[in-house]
C-alpha positions as CSV (number, residue, x, y, z in Angstrom):
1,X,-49.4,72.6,170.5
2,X,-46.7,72.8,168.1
3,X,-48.1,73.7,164.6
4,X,-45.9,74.3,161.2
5,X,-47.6,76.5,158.4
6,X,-46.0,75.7,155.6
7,X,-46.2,78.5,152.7
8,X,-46.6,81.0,155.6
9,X,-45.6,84.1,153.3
10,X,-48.4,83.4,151.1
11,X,-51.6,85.6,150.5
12,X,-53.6,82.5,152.3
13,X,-50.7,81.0,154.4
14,X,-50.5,84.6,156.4
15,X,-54.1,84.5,157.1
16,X,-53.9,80.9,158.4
17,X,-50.7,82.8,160.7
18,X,-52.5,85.2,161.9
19,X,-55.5,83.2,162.8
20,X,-54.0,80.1,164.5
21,X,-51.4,82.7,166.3
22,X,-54.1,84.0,168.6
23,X,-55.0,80.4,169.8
24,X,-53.7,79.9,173.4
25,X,-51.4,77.1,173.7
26,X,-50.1,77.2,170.1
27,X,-46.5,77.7,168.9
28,X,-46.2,78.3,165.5
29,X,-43.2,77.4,163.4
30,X,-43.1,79.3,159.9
31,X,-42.4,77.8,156.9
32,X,-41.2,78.9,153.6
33,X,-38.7,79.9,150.8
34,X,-37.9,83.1,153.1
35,X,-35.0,83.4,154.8
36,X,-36.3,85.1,157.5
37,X,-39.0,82.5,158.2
38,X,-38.2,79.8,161.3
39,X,-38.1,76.9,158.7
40,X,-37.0,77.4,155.2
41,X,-38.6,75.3,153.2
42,X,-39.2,74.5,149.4
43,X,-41.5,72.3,148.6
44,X,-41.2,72.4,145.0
45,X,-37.1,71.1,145.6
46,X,-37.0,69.7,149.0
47,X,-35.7,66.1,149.2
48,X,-37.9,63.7,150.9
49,X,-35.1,63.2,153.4
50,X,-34.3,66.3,153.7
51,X,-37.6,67.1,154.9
52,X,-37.8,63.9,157.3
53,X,-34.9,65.3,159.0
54,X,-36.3,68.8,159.7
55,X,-39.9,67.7,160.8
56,X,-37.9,65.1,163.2
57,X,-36.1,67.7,164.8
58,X,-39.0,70.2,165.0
59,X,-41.5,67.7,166.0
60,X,-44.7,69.3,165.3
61,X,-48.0,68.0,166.6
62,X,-49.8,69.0,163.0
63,X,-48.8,70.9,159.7
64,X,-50.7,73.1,157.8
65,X,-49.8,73.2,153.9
66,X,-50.8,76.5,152.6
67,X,-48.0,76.3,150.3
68,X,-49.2,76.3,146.1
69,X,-49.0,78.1,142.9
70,X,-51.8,79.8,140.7
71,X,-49.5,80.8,138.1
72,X,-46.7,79.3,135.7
73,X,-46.4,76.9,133.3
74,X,-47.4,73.3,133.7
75,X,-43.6,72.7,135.2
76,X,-43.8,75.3,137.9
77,X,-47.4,74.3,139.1
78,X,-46.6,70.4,139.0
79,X,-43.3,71.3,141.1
80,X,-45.5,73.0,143.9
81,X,-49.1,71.7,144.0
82,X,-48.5,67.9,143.1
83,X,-44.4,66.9,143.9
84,X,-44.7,69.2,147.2
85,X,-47.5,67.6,148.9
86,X,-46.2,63.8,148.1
87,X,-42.6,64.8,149.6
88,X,-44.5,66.2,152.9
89,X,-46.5,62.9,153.0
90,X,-43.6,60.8,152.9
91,X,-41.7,62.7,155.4
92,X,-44.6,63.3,157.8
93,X,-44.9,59.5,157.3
94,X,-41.4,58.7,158.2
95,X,-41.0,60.9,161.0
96,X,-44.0,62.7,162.7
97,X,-46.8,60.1,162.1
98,X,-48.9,60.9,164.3
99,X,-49.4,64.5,163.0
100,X,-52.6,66.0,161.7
101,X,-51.9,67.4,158.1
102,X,-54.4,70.3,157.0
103,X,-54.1,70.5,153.5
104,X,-55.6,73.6,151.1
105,X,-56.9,72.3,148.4
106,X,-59.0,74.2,145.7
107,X,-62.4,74.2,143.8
108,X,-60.4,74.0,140.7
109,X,-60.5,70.5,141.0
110,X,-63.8,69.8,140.5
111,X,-63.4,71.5,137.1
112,X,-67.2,72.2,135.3
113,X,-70.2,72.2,137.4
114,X,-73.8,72.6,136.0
115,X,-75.3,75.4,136.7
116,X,-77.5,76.3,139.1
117,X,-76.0,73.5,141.4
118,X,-73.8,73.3,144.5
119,X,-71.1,70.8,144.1
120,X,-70.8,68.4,147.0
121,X,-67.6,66.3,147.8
122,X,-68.1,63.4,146.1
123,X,-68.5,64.8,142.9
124,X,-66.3,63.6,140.3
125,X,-63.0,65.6,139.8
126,X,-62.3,66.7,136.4
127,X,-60.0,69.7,136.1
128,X,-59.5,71.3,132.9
129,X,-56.7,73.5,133.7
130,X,-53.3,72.7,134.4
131,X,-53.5,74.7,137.8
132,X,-56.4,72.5,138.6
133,X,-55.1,69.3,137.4
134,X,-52.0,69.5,139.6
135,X,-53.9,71.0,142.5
136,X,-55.7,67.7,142.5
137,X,-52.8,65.7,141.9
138,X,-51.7,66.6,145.3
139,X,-55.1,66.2,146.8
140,X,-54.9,62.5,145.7
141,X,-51.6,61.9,147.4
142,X,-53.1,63.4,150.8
143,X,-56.3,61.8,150.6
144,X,-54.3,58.2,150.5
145,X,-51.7,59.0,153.0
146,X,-51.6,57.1,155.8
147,X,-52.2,60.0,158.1
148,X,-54.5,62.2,160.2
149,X,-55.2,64.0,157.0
150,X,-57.8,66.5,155.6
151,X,-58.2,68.4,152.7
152,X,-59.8,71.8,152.8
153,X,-61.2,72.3,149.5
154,X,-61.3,76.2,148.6
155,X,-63.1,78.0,146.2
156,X,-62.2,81.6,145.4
157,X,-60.3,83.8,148.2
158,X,-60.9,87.1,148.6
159,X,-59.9,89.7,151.1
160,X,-57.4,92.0,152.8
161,X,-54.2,90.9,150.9
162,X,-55.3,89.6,147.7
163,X,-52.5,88.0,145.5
164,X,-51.6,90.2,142.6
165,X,-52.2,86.8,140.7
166,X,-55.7,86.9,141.0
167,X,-58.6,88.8,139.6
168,X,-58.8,91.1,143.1
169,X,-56.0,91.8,144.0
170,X,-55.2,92.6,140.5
171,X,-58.2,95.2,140.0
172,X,-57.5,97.0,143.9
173,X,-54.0,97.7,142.4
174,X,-55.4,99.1,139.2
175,X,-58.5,100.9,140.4
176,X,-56.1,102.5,143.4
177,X,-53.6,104.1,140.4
178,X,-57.1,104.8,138.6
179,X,-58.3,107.0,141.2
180,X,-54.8,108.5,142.4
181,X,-54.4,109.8,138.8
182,X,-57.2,109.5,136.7
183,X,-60.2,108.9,139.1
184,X,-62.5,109.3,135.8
185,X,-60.6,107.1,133.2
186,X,-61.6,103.2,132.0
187,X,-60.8,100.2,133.4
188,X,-60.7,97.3,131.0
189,X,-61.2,93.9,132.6
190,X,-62.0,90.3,130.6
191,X,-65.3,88.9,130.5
192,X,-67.1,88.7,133.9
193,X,-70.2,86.7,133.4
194,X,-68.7,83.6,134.7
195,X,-70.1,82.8,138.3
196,X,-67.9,82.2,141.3
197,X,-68.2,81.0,144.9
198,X,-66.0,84.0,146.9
199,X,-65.3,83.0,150.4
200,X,-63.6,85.5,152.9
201,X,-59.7,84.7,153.4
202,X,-60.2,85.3,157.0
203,X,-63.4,82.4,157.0
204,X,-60.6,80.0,155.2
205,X,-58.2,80.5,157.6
206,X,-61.1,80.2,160.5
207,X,-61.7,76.9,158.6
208,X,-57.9,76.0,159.3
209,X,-58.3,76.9,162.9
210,X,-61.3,74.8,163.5
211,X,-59.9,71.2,161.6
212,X,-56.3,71.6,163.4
213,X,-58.2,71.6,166.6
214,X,-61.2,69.4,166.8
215,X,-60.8,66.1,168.6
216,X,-61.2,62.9,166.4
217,X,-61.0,61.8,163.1
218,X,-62.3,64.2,160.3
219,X,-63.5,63.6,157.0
220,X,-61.1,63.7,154.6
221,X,-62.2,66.2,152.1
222,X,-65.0,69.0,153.0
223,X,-65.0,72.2,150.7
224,X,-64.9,75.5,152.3
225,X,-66.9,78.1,150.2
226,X,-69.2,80.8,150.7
227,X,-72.1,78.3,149.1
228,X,-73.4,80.9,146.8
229,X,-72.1,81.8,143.5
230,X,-72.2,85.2,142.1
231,X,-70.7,86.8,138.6
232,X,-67.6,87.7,138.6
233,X,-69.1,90.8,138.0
234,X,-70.5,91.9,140.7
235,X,-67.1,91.3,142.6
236,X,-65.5,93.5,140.0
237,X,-68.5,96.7,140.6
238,X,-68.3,95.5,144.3
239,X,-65.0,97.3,144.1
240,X,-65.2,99.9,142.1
241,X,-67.8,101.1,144.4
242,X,-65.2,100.7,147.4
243,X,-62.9,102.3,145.4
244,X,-65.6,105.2,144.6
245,X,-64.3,105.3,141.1
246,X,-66.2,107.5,138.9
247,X,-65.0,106.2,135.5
248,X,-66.5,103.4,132.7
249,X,-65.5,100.0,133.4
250,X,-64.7,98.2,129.7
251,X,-65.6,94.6,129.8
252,X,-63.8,91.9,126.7
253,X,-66.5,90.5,124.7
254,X,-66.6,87.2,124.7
255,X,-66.0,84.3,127.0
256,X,-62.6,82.9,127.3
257,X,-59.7,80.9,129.0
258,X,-61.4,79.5,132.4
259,X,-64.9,81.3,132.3
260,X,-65.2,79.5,128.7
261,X,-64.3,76.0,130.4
262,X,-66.1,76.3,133.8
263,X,-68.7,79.2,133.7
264,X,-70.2,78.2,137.3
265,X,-68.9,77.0,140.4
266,X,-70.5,76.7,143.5
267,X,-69.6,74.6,146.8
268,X,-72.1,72.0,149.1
269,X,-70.8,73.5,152.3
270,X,-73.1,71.5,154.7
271,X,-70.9,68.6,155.3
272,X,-68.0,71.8,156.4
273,X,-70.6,72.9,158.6
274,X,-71.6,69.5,160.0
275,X,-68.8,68.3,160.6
276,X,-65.9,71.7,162.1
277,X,-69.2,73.5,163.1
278,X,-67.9,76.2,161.1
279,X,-69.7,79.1,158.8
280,X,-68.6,82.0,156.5
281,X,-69.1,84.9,158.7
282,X,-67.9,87.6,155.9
283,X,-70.3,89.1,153.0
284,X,-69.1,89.6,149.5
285,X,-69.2,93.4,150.2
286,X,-67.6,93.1,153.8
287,X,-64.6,91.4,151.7
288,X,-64.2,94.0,149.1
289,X,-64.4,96.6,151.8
290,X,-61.6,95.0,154.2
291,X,-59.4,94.4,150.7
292,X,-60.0,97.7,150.0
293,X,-58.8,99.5,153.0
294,X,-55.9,97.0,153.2
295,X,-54.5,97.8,150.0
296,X,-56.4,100.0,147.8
297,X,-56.8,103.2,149.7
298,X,-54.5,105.6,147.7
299,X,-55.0,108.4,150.1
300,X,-52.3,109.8,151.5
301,X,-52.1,107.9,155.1
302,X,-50.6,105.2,153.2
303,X,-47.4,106.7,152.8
304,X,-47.1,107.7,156.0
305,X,-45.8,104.8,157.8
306,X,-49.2,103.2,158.9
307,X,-49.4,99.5,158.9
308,X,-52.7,98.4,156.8
């Protein structure tokens, strides 16, 4: 089975690598804006033609599309999450048909959620950030493709890895100078109390693994989540305790900028679990722990060649 990951280099897209790399019988083809990668690919420029040529002469059996932004203005993250996935339909369309296309979408779609609830499928989409927005915008143009489609609907990675454009992987790079050089200092965060459904990077890309290779037609849209939502705040002490820092964490008052506009979100993971017979394996504490010792150990082993 020939399978392309598309956005291979990316905090999720190497995880997804990784994962479908130790199935037997698969040959992956990267791609990405990397040179070094087997495909270079940009989805935010490619023409449509462009891209019909290469997947005609590569020929994969399905495509993975791990390929997004989380960051930029409204021109960057249109580029990306809504211009990239309607040029891969079109191509995949012209020229490998018959393809299954795994999409990553994200829980930033759904937009507000009441509290206290998980948020099934079918709930309506109303995004009120222009990550989300676009995000959805390319979820749209999957979902009406005329292809073996489905879109995995994400909420909040976390794990070995973490994207320096997230809360995470933002806080393991600050908390490991914190305790290299001032292990009793303050860290000063924004406010936390919003609640968020973490799922393990390694269960997302299990998820992957799972609708690439079941037989038959899929839904078209199943979220992949941890089903529980905690504060952000717990993820945040979660670490520090990893981290064994000893100082005074200093938290903004007030809510603001996406905890203001969607202060809960949970996922409905039954239909996930139904349907790819899959499960978050992964704790909120097993996450932190493995992100931890991936990247935020400061001790001096790091520098010594190891591969974490």
């Amino acid at each position: 089975m020939r399978i392309l990951v598309l956005g291979s280099t990316g905090y999720l897209g190497g995880h997804v690598e990784e994962r479908l790399s130790a199935l037997p019988g698969v040959r992956l083809l990267r791609g990405g804006r990397a040179p070094v990668d087997d495909v270079r690919i940009d989805l935010a420029t490619v023409t449509p033609a462009a891209l019909t040529e290469l997947l005609a002469r590569t020929a994969p059996d399905a495509v993975v599309n791990c390929a997004g932004s989380v960051d930029g203005g409204p021109q960057a993250l249109a580029e990306v999450n809504a211009r990239g996935p309607a040029v891969l339909c079109e191509a995949m369309t012209a020229a490998v048909p018959t393809a299954r296309l795994v999409h990553l979408g994200s829980a930033a779609e759904y937009g507000p959620a009441l509290v206290g609830e998980r948020t099934p499928e079918d709930a309506p989409a109303r995004p009120v950030t222009p990550y989300g927005a676009t995000k959805l915008a390319g979820t749209l143009t999957v979902l009406q493709a005329r292809l073996d489609a489905i879109v995995l609907r994400v909420t909040d990675p976390v794990g070995p890895g973490a994207s320096l454009a997230g809360l995470p992987g933002r806080l393991t790079v600050e908390l490991s100078r914190a305790v290299g050089r001032t292990p009793h200092g303050t860290v000063r965060t924004g406010d936390l109390s919003a609640h968020r459904d973490f799922v393990d990077v390694r269960d997302v890309a299990q998820a992957v693994a799972l609708a690439l290779c079941l037989p038959g037609r899929l839904p078209r849209l199943l979220n992949i989540g941890s089903g529980r939502a905690v504060p952000i705040r717990d993820l945040v002490h979660g670490l520090i305790a990893e981290a064994g820092f000893g100082g005074r964490v200093e938290e903004a008052s007030g809510r603001g900028g996406r905890s203001a506009a969607a202060p809960w979100q949970c996922a409905d993971i039954k239909a996930a679990r139904w349907e790819l017979g899959w499960q978050p394996r992964f704790t909120l504490r097993e996450s932190l722990a493995a992100l931890w010792a991936s990247d935020g150990d400061p001790r001096p082993a790091r520098s010594t060649g190891e591969r974490r």
